[in-house]
C-alpha positions in Angstrom: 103.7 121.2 106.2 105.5 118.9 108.3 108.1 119.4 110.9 111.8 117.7 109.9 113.0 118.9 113.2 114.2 115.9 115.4 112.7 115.5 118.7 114.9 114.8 121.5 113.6 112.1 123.9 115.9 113.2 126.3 113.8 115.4 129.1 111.4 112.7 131.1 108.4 114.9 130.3 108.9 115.0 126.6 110.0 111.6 126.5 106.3 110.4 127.9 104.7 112.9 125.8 106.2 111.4 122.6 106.1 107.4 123.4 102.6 108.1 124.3 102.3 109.7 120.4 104.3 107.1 119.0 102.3 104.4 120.6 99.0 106.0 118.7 101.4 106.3 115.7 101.7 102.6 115.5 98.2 101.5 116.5 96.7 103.9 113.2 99.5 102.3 111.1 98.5 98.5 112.0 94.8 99.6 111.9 95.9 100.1 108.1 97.6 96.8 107.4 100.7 95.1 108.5 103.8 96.6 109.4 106.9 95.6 110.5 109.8 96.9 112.8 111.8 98.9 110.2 109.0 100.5 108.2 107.8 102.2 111.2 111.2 103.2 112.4 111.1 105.0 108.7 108.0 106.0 109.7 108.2 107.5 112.8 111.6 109.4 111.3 109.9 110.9 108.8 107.8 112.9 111.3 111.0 114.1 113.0 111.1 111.4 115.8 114.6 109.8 116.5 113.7 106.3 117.8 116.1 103.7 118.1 115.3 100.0 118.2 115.8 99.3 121.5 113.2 101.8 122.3 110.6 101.0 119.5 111.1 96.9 119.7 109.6 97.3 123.6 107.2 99.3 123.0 106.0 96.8 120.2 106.8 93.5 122.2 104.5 95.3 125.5 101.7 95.9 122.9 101.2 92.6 122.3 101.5 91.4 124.9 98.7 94.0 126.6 96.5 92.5 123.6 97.0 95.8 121.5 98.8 94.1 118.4 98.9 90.7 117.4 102.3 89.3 115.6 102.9 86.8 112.8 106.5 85.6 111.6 107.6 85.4 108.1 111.0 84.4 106.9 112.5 87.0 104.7 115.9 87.4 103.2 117.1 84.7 105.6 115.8 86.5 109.0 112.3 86.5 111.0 110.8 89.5 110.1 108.1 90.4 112.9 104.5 91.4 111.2 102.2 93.2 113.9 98.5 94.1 113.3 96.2 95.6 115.3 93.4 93.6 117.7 90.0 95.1 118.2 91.1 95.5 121.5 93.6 98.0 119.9 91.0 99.8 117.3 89.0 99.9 120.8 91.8 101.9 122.1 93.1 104.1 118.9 89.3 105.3 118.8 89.4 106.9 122.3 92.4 107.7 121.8 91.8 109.8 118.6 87.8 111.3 120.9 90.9 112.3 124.0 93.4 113.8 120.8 90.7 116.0 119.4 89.3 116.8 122.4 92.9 118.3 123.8 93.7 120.1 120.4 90.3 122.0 120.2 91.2 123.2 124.0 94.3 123.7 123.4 94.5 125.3 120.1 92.8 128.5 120.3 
């Protein structure tokens, strides 16, 4: 069962909780294909997090940029849609990622 609540990003400790989960979030989506700015913003709402663009577009620009993501450009319905897609540098990174997650959850979740 998953929780609808909304998450507040507003406390500074929450906040780097969350864009820490939300970075992993979209590293195991583009480790699964392609995705794009809006789906994940679906995506990520669907789990109860309320992200707005200006917070998600950064955090997808600085993963490229750190060699996370790659990015093609399509034209569709008139406007650049950004594709991003995961580097092995990035499925390098989502698998210690996933060893530190279960890791903390079997400590934690006793």
């Amino acid at each position: 069962m998953r929780c609808r609540r909304t998450i507040s990003l507003d406390d500074t400790m929450m906040r780097n909780i969350f864009l820490g989960f939300i970075r992993i979030h979209i590293l195991h989506h583009a480790n699964k294909g392609e995705i794009f700015g809006v789906w994940m913003m679906d995506e990520l709402r669907s789990h109860g997090y309320s992200i707005s663009t200006g917070t998600l577009y950064p955090i997808l620009h600085s993963l490229e940029k750190d060699g996370y993501l790659t990015k093609r450009d399509e034209v569709a319905d008139g406007k650049v849609r950004k594709y991003y897609r995961i580097t092995e540098k990035g499925i390098t990174a989502l698998e210690e990622a996933k060893k530190k997650i279960r890791e903390l959850v079997d400590e934690i979740m006793v």
